[in-house]
C-alpha positions in Angstrom: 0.0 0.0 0.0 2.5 1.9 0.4 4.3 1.5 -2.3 1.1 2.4 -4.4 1.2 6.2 -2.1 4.3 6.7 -3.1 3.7 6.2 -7.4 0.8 8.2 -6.7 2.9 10.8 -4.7 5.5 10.7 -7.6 3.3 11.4 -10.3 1.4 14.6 -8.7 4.7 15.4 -7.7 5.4 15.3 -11.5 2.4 16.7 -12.9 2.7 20.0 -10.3 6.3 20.1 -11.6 5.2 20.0 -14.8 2.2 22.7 -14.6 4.7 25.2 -12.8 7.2 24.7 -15.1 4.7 25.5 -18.3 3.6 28.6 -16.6 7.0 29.6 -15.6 7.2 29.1 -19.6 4.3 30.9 -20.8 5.0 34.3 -18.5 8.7 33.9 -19.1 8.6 33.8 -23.7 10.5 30.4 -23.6 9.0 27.6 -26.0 6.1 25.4 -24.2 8.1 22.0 -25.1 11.5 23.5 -22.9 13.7 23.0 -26.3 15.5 26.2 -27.3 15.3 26.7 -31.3 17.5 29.2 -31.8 19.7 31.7 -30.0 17.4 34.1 -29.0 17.4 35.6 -25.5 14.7 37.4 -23.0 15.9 41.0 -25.0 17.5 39.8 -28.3 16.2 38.3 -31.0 17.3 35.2 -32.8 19.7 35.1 -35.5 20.1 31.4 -36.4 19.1 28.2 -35.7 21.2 26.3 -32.3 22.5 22.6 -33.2 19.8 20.3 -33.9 18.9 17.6 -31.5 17.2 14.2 -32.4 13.7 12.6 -31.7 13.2 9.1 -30.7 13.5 7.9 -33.6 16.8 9.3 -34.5 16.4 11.7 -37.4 16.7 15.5 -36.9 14.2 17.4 -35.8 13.2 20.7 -37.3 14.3 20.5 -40.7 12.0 23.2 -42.2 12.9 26.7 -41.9 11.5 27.8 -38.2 8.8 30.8 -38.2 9.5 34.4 -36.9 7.9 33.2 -33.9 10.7 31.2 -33.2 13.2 34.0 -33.6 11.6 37.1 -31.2 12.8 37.9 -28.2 11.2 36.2 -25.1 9.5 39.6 -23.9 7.7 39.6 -27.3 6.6 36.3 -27.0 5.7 36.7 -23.6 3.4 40.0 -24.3 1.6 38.1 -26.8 0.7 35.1 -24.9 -0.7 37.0 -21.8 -2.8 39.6 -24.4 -4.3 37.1 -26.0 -4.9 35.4 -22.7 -6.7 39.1 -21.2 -9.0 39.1 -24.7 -9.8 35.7 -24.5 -10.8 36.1 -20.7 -12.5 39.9 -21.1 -14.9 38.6 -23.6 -15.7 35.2 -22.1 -16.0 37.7 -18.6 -18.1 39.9 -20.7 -20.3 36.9 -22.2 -21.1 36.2 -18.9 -22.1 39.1 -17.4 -24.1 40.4 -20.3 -24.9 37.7 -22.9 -27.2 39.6 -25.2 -24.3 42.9 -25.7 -21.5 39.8 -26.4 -23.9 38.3 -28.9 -24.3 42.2 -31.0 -20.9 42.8 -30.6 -20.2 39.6 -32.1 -23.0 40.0 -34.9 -21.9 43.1 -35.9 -18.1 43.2 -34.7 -17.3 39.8 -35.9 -18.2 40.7 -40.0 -16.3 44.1 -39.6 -13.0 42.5 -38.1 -12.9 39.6 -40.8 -13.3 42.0 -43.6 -10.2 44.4 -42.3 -8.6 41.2 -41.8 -9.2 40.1 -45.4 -8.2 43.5 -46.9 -4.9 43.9 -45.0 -4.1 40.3 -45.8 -4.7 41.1 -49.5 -2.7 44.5 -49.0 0.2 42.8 -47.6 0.3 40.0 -50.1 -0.1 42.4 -53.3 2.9 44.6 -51.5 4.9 41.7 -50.8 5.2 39.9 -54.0 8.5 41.7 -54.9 10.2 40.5 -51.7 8.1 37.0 -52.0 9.6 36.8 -55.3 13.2 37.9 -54.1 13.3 35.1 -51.6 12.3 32.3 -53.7 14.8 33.6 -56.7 17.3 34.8 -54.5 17.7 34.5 -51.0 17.0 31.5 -50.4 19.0 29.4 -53.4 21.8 31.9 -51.9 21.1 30.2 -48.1 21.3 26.9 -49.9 24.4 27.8 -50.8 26.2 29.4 -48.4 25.0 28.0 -45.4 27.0 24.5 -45.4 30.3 26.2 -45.9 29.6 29.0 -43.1 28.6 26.1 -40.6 25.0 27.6 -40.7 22.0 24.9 -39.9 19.7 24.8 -43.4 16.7 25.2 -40.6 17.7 28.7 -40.4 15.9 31.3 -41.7 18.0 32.8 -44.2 15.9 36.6 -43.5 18.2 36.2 -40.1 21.7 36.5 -41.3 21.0 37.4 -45.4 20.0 41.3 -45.5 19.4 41.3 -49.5 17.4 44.5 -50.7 14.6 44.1 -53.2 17.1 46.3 -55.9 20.2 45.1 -54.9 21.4 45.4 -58.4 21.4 49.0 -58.1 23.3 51.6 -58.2 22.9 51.6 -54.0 22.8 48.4 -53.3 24.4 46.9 -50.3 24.3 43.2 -49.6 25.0 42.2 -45.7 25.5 38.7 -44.4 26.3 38.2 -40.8 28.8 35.8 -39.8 29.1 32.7 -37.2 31.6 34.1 -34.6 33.6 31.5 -35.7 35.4 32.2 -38.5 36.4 29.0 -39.7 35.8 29.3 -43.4 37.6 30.1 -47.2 36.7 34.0 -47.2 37.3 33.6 -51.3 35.3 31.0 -51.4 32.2 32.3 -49.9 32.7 35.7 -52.4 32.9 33.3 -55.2 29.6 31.6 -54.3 27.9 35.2 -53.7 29.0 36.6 -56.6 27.4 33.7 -58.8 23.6 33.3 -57.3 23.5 36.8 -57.1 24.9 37.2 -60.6 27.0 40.6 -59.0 29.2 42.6 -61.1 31.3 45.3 -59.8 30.4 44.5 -56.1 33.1 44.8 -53.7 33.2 42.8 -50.3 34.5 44.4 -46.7 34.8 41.6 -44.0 34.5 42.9 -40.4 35.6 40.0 -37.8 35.3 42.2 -34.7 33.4 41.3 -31.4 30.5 38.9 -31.2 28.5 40.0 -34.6 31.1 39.5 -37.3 29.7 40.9 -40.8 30.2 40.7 -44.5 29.4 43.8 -46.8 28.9 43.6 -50.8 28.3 46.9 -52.2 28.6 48.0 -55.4 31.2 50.3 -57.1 31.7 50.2 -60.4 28.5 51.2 -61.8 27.2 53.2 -65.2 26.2 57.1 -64.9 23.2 58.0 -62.9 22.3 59.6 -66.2 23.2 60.2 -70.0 21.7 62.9 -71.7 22.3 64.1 -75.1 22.4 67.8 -73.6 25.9 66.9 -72.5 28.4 68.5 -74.4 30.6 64.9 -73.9 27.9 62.7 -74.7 27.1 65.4 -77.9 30.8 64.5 -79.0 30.7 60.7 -77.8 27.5 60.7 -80.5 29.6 62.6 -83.5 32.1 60.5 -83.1 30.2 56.9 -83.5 30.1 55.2 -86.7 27.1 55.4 -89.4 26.2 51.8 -88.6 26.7 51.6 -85.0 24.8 54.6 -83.4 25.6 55.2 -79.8 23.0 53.1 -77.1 24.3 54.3 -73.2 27.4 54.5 -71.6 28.5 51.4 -69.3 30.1 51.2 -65.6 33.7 52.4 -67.1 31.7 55.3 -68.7 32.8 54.1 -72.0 30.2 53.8 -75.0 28.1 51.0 -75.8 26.9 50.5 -79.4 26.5 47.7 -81.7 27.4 47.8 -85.7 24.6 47.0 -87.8 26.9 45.9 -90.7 29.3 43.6 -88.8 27.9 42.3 -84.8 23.8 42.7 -85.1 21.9 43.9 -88.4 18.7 43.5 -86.5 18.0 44.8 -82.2 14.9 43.5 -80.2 14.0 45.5 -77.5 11.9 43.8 -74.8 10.7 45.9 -71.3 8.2 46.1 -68.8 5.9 49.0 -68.4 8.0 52.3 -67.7 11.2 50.6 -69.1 11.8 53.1 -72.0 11.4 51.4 -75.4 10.5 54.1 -77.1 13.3 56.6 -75.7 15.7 54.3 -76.5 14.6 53.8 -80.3 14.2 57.2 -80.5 17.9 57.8 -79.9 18.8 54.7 -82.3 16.6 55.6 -84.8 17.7 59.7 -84.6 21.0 58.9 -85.9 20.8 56.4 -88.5 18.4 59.0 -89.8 21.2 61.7 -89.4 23.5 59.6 -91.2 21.5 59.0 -94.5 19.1 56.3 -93.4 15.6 55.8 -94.4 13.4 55.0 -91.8 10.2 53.3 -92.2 8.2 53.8 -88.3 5.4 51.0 -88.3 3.6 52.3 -84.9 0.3 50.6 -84.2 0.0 53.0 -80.5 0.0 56.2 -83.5 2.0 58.1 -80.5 5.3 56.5 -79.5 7.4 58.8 -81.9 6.1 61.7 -82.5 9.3 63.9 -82.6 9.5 62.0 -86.1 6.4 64.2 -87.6 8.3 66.2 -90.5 11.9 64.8 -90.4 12.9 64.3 -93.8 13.7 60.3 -95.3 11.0 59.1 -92.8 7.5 57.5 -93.1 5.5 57.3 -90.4 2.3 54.5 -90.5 0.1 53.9 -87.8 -3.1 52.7 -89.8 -2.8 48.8 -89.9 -3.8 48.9 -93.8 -0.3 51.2 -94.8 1.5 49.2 -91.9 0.2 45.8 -94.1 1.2 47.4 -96.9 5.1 49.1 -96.0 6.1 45.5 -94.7 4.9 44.2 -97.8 6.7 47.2 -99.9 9.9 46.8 -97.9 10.0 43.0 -98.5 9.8 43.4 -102.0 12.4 45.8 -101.9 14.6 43.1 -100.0 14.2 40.8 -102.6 15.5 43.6 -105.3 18.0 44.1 -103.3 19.6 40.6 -103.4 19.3 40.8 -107.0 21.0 43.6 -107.4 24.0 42.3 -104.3 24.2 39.5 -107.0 24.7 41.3 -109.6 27.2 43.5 -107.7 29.6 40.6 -106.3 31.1 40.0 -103.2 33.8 42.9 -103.3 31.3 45.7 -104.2 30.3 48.9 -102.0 27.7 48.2 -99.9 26.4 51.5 -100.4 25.8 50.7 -104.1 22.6 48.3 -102.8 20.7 51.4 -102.1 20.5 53.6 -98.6 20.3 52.1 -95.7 16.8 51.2 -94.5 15.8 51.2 -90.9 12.2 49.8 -89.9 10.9 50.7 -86.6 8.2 47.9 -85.5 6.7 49.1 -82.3 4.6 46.7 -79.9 5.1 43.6 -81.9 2.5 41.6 -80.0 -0.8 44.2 -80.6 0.7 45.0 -84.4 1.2 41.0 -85.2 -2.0 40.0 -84.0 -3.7 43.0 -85.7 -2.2 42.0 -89.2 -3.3 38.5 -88.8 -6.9 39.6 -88.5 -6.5 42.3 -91.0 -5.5 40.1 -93.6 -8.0 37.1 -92.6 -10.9 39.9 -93.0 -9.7 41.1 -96.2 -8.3 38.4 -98.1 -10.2 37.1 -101.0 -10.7 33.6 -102.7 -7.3 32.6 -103.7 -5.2 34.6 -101.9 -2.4 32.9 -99.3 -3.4 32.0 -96.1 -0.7 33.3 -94.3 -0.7 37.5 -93.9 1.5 38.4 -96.6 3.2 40.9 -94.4 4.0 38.5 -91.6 6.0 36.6 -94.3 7.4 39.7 -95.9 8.7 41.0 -92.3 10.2 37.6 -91.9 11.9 37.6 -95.0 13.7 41.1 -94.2 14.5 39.5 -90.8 16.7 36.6 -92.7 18.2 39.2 -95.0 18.8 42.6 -93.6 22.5 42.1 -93.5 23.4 41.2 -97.2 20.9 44.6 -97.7 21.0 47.2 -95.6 17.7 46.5 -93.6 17.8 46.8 -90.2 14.5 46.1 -87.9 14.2 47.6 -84.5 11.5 45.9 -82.9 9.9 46.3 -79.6 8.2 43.9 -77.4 6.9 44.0 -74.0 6.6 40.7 -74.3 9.1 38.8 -76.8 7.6 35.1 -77.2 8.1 32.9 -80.2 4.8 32.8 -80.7 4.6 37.0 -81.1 7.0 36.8 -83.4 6.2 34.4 -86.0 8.4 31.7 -84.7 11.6 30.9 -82.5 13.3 30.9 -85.8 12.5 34.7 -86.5 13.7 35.5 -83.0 16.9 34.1 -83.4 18.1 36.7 -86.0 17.8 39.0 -83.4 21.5 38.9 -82.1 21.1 42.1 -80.1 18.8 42.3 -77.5 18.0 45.0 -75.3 16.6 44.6 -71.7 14.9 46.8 -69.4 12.6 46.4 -66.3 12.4 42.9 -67.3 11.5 39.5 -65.0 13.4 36.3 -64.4 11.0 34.3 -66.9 11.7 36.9 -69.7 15.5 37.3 -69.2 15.2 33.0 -69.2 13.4 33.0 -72.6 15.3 36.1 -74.3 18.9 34.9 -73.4 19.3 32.5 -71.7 23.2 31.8 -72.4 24.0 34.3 -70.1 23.3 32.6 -66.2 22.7 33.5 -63.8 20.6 36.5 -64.9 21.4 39.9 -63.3 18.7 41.3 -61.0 16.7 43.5 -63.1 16.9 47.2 -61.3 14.4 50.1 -61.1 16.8 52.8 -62.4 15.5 55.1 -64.8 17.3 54.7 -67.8 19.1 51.2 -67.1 19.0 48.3 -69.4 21.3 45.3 -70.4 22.5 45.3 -73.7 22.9 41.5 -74.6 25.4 40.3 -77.7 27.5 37.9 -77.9 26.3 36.0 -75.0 28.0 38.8 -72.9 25.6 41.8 -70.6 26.6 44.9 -70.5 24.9 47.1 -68.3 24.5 50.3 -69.7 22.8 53.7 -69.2 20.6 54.2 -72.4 21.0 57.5 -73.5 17.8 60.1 -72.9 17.0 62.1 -75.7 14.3 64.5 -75.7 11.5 64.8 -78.8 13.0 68.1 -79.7 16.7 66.8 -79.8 16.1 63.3 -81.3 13.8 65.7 -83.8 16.5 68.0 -84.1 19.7 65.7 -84.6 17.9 63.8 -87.3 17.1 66.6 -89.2 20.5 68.0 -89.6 21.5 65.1 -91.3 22.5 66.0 -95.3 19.2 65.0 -96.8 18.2 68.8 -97.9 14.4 68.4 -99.7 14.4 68.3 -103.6 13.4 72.0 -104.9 10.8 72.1 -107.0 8.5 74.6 -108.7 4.7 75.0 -109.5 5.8 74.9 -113.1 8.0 71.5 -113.6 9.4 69.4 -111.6 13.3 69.7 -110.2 15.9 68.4 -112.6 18.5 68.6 -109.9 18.5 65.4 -107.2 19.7 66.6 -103.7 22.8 64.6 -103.1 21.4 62.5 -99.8 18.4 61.0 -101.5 19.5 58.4 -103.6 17.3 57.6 -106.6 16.8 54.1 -105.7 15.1 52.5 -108.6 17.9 54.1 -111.1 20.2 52.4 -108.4 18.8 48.6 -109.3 18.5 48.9 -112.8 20.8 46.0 -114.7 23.9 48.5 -115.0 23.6 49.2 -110.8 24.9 52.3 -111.7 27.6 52.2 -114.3 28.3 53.2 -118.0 25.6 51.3 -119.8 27.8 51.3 -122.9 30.8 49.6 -121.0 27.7 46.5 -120.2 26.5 43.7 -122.6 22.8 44.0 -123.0 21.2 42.0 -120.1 17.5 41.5 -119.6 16.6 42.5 -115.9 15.9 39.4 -113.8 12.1 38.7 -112.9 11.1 37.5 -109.3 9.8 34.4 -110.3 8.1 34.2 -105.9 4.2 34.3 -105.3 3.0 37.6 -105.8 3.1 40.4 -102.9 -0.1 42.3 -101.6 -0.2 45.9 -101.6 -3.6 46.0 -99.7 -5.8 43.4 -102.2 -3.9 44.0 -105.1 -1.2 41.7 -106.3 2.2 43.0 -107.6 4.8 41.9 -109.5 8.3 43.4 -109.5 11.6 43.3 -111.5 14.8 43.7 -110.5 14.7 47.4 -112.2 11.9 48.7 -109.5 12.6 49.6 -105.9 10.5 50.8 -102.9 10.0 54.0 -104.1 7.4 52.3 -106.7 5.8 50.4 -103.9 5.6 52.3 -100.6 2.0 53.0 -99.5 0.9 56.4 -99.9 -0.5 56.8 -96.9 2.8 56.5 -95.1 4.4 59.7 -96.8 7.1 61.2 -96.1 6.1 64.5 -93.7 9.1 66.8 -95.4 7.9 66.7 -99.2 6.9 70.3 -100.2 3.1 70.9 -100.8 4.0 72.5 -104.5 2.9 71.0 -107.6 5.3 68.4 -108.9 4.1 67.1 -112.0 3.1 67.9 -115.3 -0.4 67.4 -117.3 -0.1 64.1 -119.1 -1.4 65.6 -122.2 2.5 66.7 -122.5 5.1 64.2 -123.9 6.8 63.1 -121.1 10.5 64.8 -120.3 11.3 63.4 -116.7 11.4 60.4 -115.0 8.3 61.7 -112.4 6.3 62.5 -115.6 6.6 59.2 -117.3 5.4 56.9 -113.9 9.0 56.9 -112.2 10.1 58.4 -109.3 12.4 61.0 -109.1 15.5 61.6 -106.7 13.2 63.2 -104.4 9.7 62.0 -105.1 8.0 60.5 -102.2 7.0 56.6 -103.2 3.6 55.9 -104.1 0.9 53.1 -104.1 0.9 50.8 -107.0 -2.3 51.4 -107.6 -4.0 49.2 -110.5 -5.6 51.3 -113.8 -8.7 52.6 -113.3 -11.0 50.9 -116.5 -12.2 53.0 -118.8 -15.7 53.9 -118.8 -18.0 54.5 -121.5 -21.7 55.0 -122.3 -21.5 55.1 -125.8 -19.7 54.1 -129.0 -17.1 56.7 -127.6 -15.9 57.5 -123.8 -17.1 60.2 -122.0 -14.7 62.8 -121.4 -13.5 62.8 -117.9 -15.3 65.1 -115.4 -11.4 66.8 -114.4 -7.8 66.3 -114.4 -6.5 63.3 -113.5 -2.8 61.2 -112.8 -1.3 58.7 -115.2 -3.4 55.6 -113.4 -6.3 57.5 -114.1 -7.1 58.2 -110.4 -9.0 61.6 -110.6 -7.7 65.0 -108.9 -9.8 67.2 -107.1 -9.9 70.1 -104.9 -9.8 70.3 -100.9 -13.8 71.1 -101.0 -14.8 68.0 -103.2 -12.4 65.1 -101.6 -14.0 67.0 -97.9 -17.6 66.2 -99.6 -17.0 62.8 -101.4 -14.4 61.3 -99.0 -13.9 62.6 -95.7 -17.1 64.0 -94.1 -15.8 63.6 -90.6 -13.6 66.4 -90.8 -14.4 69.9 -91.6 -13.4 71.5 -94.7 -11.7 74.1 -92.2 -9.3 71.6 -90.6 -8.3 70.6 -93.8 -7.2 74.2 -94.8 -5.2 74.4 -91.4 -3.7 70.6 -91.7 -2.4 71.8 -94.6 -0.6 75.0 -93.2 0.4 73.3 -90.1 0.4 69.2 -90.6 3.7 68.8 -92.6 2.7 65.0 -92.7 -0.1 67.0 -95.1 0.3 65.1 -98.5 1.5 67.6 -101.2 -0.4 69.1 -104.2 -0.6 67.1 -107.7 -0.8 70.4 -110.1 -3.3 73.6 -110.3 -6.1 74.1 -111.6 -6.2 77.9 -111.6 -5.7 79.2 -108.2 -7.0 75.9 -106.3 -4.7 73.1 -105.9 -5.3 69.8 -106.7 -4.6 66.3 -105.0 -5.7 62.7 -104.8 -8.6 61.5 -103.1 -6.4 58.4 -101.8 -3.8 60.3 -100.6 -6.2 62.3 -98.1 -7.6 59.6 -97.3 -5.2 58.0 -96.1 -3.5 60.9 -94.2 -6.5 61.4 -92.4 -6.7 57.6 -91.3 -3.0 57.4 -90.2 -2.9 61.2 -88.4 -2.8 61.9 -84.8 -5.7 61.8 -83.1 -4.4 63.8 -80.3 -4.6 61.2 -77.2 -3.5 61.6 -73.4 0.0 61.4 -73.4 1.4 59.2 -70.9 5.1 58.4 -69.3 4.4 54.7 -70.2 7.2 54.2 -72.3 9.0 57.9 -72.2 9.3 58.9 -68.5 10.0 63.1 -68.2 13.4 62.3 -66.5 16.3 61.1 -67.8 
């Protein structure tokens, strides 16, 4: 009997041993189960995780990363526990005294603290999916890393001892690890290992071994210019200086230029950025100086707005209506094919320069303008026609061979997929690419030779330019809409004169005639040539809107360019004669001159008659029989959405305005198309926003 007291004895002697000790627990902050997790104390708070211990059945305990909980300070715990314990107590006191009060307060407390609840909890997880996305990319493949050869448990949290900022790619990042007091590790080591999950460049480290919190520092030194503007006299020189085919991008961490030749590294540059990431600035700067240098520029915008500082630069046509952007691929891919005719003809050894100018085609927001075509053409196409959008393939065909011929696509994507576009085949001629504000997924897809991929920073202004296989991060260079505007008008392409009388004889000496430039001679003494029949293309026909075209080797673009993507510099003067008179000039006879903005190939009007004989026609009209008529008539018959008023002041003030055929008296005369198509591809005056070209540099 006695032995059974004393069992009995023993185990209340055990269970009020064991009730003390869990309040002693509870009111002190230490952990309920009396095994310390990590090293934190009744003031301090943890850093990392203490030596694991095993269970009973011999494997390690804790082998998920612990919670914060486990990591406060024991005050902090301690405050929590008895809080909760005085709310849980107040309203069961409360329920008690006054049931009916503690049942409204519920009813109508309860729904009002579960939907704050819900909201902050959707507030904090929208807020915190840079830094959720920072640990999982990051921080934690760095812990994996690191960890083992600092003598760190895996357990720990790595937020405890890794301090990585969201941008700690930029220009202020500092990267802090604390250290085991211990110091038994390869220093060099442990930078190597830092330097590649965090993918650093130009980071220096500072080790600090003193006391009992030991610390590593990365923080970046070598970095690019806050800024580049072209307002800077050195970057004004840096810009002079750069060759015609590799126009100057940004300046990188040694402040030394970054370009790319579009004759020897890259003929064609993808840009790809998020929102904000400046696509169209840095075009605009690209574009500025080929245009300076001689080059022709072709700016398929589907947004209408993205360069507008192009409006009146001379060599430029600007189409935003998807018909004329349809039609200029389609233009500019039969140009490409008469330009490997006439390379062939030329040889291997022969001036590049003798192809024609050099052609650059800005194609903005590939994915919208891609998709857009596709249903253009599916909506318009008639029996017989391809299936495929004619301009898709044309675009692809100038992607293949822009090198061998001078045309060079700058295309931009928010979103570069295969699938945008046309292919992963079509992507791949894309040897440069340009990257701003972009994610891990898109770096993976866009390049993914170069591992691991930098951290993408929120720097105005900073991209990395990818060739090679090789980053460079660079500061893109910030041009303004009146200096990119500017700079690419002071370029030597002077507009032809002409006169209300005939048309120039004298061709301005920066605006190549190219179809003279592809005839069979390319340029030579016909008398020094045996007679040779100009090759034929012998491909499908192209499109120019429904109509199908052929072409020779002795046409060029300027026979085939829509009309509605006119060049905004041509004079509104007169520029060619009756027909009645025997043709004197190329213009007159169906050719373009040196400076004659190309044209629609527009198909023969029928004749019409009534009667044994045709009627005489009701007015002038051009050599395909398309009619001319005054401002007042086209207003009446083809554009009654705009006043006759705003034509008159579009043509004072628009010098996109498409120029005058001849007179008739005092009134000038144009084509009905031509309008037409102006007034579908103009400005339509939207809210302007720092999407793509932020105010500061």
């Amino acid at each position: 009997m006695a032995v059974g007291q004393s069992a009995v004895d023993k185990e209340i002697e055990e269970a009020v041993g064991s009730a003390v000790a869990g309040v002693g627990r509870f009111l002190s902050g230490r952990e309920m189960d009396g095994r310390r997790r990590t090293d934190a104390t009744f003031f301090t708070p943890g850093r990392r995780v203490l030596e694991l211990e095993a269970d009973d059945s011999g494997r390690a305990a804790r082998q998920q990363l612990l919670g914060v909980w486990s990591y406060l300070p024991y005050w902090k715990r301690a405050g929590i526990r008895l809080g909760s314990l005085a709310a849980l107590s107040g309203g069961t006191y409360g329920y008690v005294q006054d049931p009916h009060l503690a049942q409204a307060v519920l009813q109508y407390g309860g729904p009002a603290v579960a939907g704050t609840v819900a909201v902050g909890g959707v507030v904090h997880a929208v807020r915190g999916r840079e830094q959720r996305e920072l640990m999982r990319e990051w921080v934690v493949p760095l812990h994996q890393t690191i960890a083992p050869l600092l003598g760190i448990p895996e357990a720990t949290n790595p937020r405890r001892y890794l301090h990585v900022p969201v941008d700690f790619n930029g220009d202020d990042g500092l990267i802090r690890v604390d250290l085991p007091v211990r110091m038994d590790f390869n220093k060099q080591e442990v930078e190597a290992k830092i330097r590649e999950k965090l993918a650093l460049t130009g980071f220096s480290f500072t080790w600090d071994g003193r006391g009992r919190a030991p610390y590593l520092v990365a923080q970046k030194v070598a970095k690019p210019p806050s800024k580049v503007v072209y307002a800077d006299q050195a970057v004004r020189e840096l810009v002079a200086k750069s060759k015609e085919s590799a126009p100057l991008i940004g300046l990188n961490r040694q402040g030394k230029p970054v370009s790319v030749d579009l004759d020897t590294e890259s003929p064609h540059v993808l840009v790809s950025a998020g929102t904000g990431g400046g696509k169209s600035v840095i075009l605009r700067g690209i574009a500025s100086q080929l245009i300076r240098n001689g080059a022709r520029a072709y700016i398929l915008d589907f947004k209408r707005v993205s360069h507008q500082w192009a409006r009146g630069v001379p060599n430029t046509k600007y189409c935003r209506d998807i018909e004329d952007i349809h039609d200029a691929l389609v233009a500019l891919g039969v140009e490409g094919r008469r330009r490997i005719l006439a390379a062939e003809e030329l040889g291997d050894d022969a001036d590049p320069a003798a192809i024609g100018p050099r052609i650059v085609i800005l194609l903005e927001e590939i994915n919208a303008t891609m998709k857009q075509l596709t249903r253009y053409w599916e909506k318009n196409k008639e029996k017989g026609d391809p299936k495929d959008s004619p301009a898709v393939d044309a675009l692809a065909e100038i992607l293949f061979m822009g090198r061998a011929v001078r045309l060079n696509v700058l295309l931009v994507a928010q979103s570069a997929t295969a699938r945008a576009l046309g292919g992963p085949e079509m992507r791949e001629n894309f040897a440069t690419r340009i990257l701003a504000r972009y994610t891990q997924n898109a770096w993976r897809m866009l390049v993914p030779e170069v591992a691991p991929a930098p951290k993408s920073t929120r720097h105005v202004g900073r991209a990395q330019v990818v060739l090679g296989g090789v980053a460079h991060e660079t500061q893109v260079m910030f041009m303004t809409d009146a200096e990119a505007r500017a700079h690419a008008m002071a370029g030597p392409h002077t507009p032809e004169p002409v006169s209300s009388d005939a048309p120039a004889t004298t061709p301005p000496a920066a605006t190549p005639n190219v179809a003279a430039e592809a005839r069979v001679d390319l340029g030579k003494d016909p008398a020094s040539q045996p007679h040779r029949q100009p090759h034929s293309l012998t491909a499908s026909p192209v499109y120019l809107g429904k109509q199908p075209v052929s072409l020779t080797a002795s046409q060029g673009i300027t026979d085939n360019l829509p009309a509605g993507c006119e060049a905004a510099s041509q004079p509104s003067q007169p520029h060619a004669t009756p027909p009645t008179k025997p043709p004197a000039h190329p213009e007159e006879a169906g050719q373009h001159g040196p400076g004659e903005p190309p044209r629609l190939l527009t198909p023969a009007a029928p004749p019409t008659s009534t009667g044994p004989a045709a009627q005489p026609a009701p007015g002038p009209a051009t050599a395909d029989g398309e009619e001319l008529l005054g401002l007042r008539a086209i207003q009446e018959k083809h554009l009654p959405g705009i006043t006759l008023a705003a034509l008159r002041r579009a043509r004072a003030d628009d010098p996109e305005f498409p120029p005058g055929v001849e007179k008739r008296g005092a009134e000038m005369l144009y084509r009905a198309s031509d309008l037409i198509r102006w007034e579908r591809n103009r400005p339509r005056n939207p809210i302007r926003t720092i999407e793509d070209d932020p105010d500061a540099p």
